[in-house]
N, C-alpha and C positions, 0 to 999 in steps of 0.2 A: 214706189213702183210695185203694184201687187204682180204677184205669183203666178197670174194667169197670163200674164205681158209678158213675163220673165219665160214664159213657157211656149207663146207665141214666138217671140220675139227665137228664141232660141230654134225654134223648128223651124222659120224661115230662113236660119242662117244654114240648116241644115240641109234645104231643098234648094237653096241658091246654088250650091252645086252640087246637084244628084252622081254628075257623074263618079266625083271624088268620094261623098258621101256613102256612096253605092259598094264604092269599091273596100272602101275601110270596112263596112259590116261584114263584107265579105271574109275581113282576117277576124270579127267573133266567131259569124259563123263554122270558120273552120274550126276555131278555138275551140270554142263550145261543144262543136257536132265530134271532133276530134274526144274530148272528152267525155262525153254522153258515151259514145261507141265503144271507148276503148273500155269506160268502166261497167260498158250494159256488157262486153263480148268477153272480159275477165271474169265479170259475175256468173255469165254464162257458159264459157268455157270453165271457168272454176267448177263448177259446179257438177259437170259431164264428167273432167278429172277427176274430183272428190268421187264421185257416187260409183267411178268404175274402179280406182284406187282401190274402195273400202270395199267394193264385193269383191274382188281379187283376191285381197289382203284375208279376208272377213270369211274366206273361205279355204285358207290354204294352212296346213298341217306338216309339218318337217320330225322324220322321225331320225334320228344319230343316236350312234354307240357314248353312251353316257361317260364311260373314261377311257375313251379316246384311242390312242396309238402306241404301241410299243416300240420298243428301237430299232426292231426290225423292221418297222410300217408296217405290221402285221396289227389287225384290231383286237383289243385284250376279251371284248365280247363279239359275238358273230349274232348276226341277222339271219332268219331262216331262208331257204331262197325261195317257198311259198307264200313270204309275207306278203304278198302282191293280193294271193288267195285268202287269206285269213283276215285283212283290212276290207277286202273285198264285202266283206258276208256281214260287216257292222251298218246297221241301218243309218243313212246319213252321209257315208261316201261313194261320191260319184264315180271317181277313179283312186286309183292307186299302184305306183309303179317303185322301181327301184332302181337307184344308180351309182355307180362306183368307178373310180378312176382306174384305167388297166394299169398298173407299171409296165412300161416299155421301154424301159430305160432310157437310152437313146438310141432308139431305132427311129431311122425318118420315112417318111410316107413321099409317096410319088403315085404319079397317073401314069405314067411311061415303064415298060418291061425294063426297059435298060437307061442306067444314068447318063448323062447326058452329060460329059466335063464341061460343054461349052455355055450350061445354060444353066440357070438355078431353078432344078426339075424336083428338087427332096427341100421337105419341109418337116418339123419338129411339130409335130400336133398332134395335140393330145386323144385318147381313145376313152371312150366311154363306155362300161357297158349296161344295157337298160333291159329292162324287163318290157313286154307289151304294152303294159298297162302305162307306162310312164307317159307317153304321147296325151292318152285326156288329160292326164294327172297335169302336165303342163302346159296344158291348151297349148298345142301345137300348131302349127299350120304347114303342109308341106306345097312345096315350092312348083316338084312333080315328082313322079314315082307315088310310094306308097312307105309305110314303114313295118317294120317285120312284126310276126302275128309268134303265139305259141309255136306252131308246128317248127317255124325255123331255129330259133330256143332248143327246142327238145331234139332235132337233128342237128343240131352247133353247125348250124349252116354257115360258108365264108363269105356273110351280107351283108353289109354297110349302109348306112345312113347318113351324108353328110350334111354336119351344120352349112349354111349360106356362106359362113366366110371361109372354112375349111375347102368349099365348093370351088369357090374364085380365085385362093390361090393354088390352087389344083386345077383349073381350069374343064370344070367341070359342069355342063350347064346342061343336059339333059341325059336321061337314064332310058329311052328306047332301044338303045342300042346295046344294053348293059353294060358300061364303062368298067373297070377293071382299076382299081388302087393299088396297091404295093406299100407294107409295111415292112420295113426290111426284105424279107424274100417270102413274105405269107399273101397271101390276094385274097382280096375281096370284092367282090361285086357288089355294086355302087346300084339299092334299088330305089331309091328316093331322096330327097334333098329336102333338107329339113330349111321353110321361111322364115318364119317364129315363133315364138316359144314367150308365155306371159311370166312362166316362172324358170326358173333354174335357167341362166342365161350362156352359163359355160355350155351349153347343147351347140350352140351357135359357131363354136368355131374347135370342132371336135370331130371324129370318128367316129359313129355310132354305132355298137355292135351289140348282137342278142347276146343275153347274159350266158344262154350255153354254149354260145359259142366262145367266149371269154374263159369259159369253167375250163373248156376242153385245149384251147390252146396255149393259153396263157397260165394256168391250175390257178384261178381265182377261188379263191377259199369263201370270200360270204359278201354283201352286199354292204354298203358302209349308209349309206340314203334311202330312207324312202320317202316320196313326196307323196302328199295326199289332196286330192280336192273334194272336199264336202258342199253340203246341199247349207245353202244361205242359214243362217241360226244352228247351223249342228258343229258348229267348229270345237265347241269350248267341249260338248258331250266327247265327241270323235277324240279331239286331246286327251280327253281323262282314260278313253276305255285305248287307246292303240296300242300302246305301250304291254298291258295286260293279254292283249289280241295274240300281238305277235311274240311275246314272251310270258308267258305265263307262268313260266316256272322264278323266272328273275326277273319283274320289271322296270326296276330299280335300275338295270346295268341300259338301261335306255333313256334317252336324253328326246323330252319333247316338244317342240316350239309350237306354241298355237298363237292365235292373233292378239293383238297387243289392244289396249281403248283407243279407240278411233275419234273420240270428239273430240279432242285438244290434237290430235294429226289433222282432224279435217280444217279447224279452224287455219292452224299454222299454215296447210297450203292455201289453202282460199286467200288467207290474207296475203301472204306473199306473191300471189300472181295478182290481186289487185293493189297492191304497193308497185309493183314494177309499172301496169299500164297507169298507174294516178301519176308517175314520174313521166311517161308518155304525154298524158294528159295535159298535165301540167306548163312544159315547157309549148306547146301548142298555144296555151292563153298566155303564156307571157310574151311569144309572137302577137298576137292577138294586141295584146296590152301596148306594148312598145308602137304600133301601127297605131294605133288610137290617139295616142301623145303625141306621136311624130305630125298626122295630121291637122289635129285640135293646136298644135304651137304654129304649124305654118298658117292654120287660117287665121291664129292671132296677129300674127305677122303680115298679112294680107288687109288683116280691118282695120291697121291703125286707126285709119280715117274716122271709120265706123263708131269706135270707140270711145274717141277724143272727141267729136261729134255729143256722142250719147252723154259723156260725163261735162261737157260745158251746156248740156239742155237739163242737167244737176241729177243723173243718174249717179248713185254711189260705187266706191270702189266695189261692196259686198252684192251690185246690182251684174256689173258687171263679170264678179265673178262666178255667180249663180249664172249665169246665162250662158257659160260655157263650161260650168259643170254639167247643167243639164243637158248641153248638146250631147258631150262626151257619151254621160250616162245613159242617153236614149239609143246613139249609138250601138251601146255593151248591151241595153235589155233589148232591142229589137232583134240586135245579134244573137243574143242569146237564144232568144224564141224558135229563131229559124235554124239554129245551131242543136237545138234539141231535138227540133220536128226530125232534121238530116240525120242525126245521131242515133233517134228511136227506128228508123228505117233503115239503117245501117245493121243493128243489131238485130230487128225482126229478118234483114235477109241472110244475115250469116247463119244465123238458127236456122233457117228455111234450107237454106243451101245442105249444111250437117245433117240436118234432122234432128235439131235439136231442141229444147224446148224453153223460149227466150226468159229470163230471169232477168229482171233488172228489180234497185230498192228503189220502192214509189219516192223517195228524198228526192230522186238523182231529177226526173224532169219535173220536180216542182221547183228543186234550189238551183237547177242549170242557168235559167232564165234571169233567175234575183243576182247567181254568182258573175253574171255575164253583165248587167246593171254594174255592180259594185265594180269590177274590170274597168267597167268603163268612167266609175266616179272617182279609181284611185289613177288613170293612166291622166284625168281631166285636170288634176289637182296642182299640177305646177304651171300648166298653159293657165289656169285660168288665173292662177297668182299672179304669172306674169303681165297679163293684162287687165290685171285692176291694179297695177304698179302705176301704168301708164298715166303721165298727166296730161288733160284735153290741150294746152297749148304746144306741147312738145310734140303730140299725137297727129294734132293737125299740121303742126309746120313740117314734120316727117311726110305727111299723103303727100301735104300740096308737092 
C-alpha cells in the first residue's frame, strides 16, 4: 500500500466526520494558540519588566551612615542637612532628597480631635521626615494635594503628606478641605496624599513631614538616607563622587549602594516569567493531546468494520497503523497552524492594547505548527496500536 493511499485513505477518514473532526482541532488550536500567546505575551511582558526594572534600578543611588547606630539610635556619623543641595550641583543627578525615621516612640496618630473609646480612631504609623527633593528622587505620584516645597522646610510648617495606606486607615481621601492628623497632641495638616512611590516603599504607609519641621519639633539631629536618582549611564560616576560631595572632610564614614550588573538579573527574570507561562502553555497541549486520543480511539472503535474489511483485502497491521497516525498527526499540524495564526494575534493585540512593542523568538511560530504535528503523532500512538492489533475475522464478526 503506498503512502499516498495511506494518506488518502487517512484524510477521508478524517472528513467523514467533519463535524467531530472540527471539533478536536479545535482543543490544538487552543493548545497551540494557548501557547504561542502565553510565551509571545511572557516574551513580551518580560521584556517591558526587564527594560523598566534595569532603568529604575540602573539609575538609583542610596547614600547611609557607613557605621551605623549607637545604643542610643543616635547615628555615630551625621549627614549634612544640605546634602539635598550639594548632590544637587554633581552633573548627572536628576534628584536628590533625604529621609529619616522620626522616633515617636509611641505616640499614635488619628484624624479625630478627640479619641473615640468606641471606635479604633489611633493608629501606630510611622513618621517620616523628607527633604523636597526626595519626591523626584523617588518618582513619586501623588494621589491629590501636592507635596511640600522648601519654603515649608524652612518655616517647620505643621504639613503632612500621607502615604496611600497610612491615607485609608486614617480615612482620609481628599485634602480640599485641609484634613487635620493628630500625632499624639501635635496637628498637622494633611496637604497631599502620596499614590506611588518606585523607590523607598516604606513612604506608603507613613507620615510625611518636611525635615524642618521634624528638626523643630521632634530635635532631629541629621538625616540617616539619601536617595538619589541619576540620568541613565551616570549611576556608577554619581557612586564614586556622592560620598566626597556630601562629606568631604570623611567620606569613608559613608556607606554607598550603586547598581549592581544587570545581565545575569535580566536573564533570571525573563526566564522566570517564561518558565511560569511554558507551565501555562504546556498543560493547554496536554488538554490538547488527551482530546486527540480520546477521539482517534473512539473512531477506532467505530471502524472496526472498516478495519477488518481493509486487513482481509491484505492491508498490513503497519498499514493500518500508519493511517491513523496520520489522521491523529494532521489533526495536531493543522491545529497547530491555526493555533499559531490565533496565538500571533493574541500577542500582537495585547502589545497593541499596552503600547507595547511585540517580541516574540522567530523558533516559536515556525516549531508551534511541527510541535502541534508531533502532539498529534504521540496522542495517535496507542489508538493506532490498538487497531493494528485488530484481526479481520474478529473485526468483522464484531461490525456485523
Amino acid at each position: 500500500m503506498a503512502f499516498r493511499d495511506l494518506v488518502a485513505e487517512a484524510l477521508a477518514g478524517l472528513f467523514a466526520r467533519p463535524g467531530r473532526s472540527i471539533l478536536t482541532v479545535l482543543g490544538v488550536v487552543l493548545g497551540i494558540a494557548s501557547l504561542v500567546a502565553t510565551l509571545g505575551v511572557a516574551h513580551t511582558a518580560g521584556n517591558q519588566i526587564v527594560s523598566s526594572f534595569n532603568e529604575l534600578l540602573a539609575t538609583s543611588v542610596v547614600v547611609t551612615n557607613e557605621r551605623g547606630f549607637s545604643f542610643d539610635n543616635a547615628p555615630r556619623t551625621s549627614l549634612p542637612w544640605d546634602s539635598e543641595q550639594r548632590l544637587s550641583r554633581l552633573n548627572g543627578v536628576v534628584a536628590a532628597g533625604t529621609m529619616t525615621t522620626v522616633d515617636i516612640v509611641n505616640d499614635l496618630t488619628r484624624s479625630v480631635p478627640v479619641n473615640d473609646p468606641l471606635a479604633r480612631s489611633e493608629f501606630q504609623i510611622t513618621m517620616i521626615a523628607a527633604s523636597p527633593g526626595l519626591y523626584p528622587a523617588v518618582r513619586g505620584r501623588l494621589l491629590t494635594g501636592r507635596w511640600f516645597d522648601h519654603g515649608h522646610s524652612k518655616r517647620a510648617d505643621p504639613v503632612a503628606v500621607l502615604g496611600v495606606s497610612a491615607a485609608q486607615r486614617l480615612n482620609i481621601s481628599r485634602v480640599n478641605q485641609q484634613p487635620v492628623i493628630f500625632v499624639d497632641d501635635v496637628s498637622f495638616v494633611v496637604i497631599g496624599i502620596l499614590a506611588d512611590v518606585q523607590r523607598q516603599f516604606d513612604l506608603l504607609n507613613a507620615v510625611i513631614i518636611p525635615e524642618g519641621t521634624a528638626r523643630k519639633l521632634y530635635d532631629l539631629d541629621t538625616p540617616t538616607t539619601i536617595q538619589i536618582d541619576t540620568e541613565i549611564g551616570a549611576a556608577a560616576l554619581i557612586a564614586s563622587q556622592a560620598a566626597l560631595a556630601v562629606k568631604p572632610n570623611e567620606p569613608s564614614s559613608l556607606r554607598v549602594q550603586s547598581p549592581p550588573e544587570l545581565s545575569e538579573l535580566q536573564s533570571r527574570v525573563q526566564s522566570d516569567v517564561n518558565a511560569l507561562f511554558l507551565v501555562l502553555g504546556g498543560v493547554s497541549m496536554l488538554v490538547g493531546a488527551i482530546g486527540i486520543a480520546n477521539v482517534t480511539l473512539v473512531s477506532v472503535l467505530e471502524r472496526t468494520g472498516e478495519i477488518g474489511l481493509r486487513r482481509a483485502l491484505g492491508a498490513g497491521r503497519r498499514h493500518i497503523a500508519w493511517q491513523f497516525l496520520l489522521e491523529s498527526t494532521s489533526i495536531g499540524l493543522f491545529g497547530g497552524v491555526m493555533g499559531t495564526s490565533v496565538g500571533l494575534l493574541v500577542v500582537v493585540g495585547v502589545s497593541a492594547l499596552n503600547d507595547w512593542t511585540p517580541v516574540l523568538d522567530p523558533r516559536i511560530p515556525l516549531g508551534a505548527p511541527l510541535l502541534g504535528g508531533l502532539v498529534g503523532l504521540i496522542a495517535g500512538l496507542y489508538p493506532a496500536w490498538q487497531a493494528s492489533r485488530l484481526e479481520p475475522v474478529e473485526s468483522l464478526r464484531t461490525a456485523a
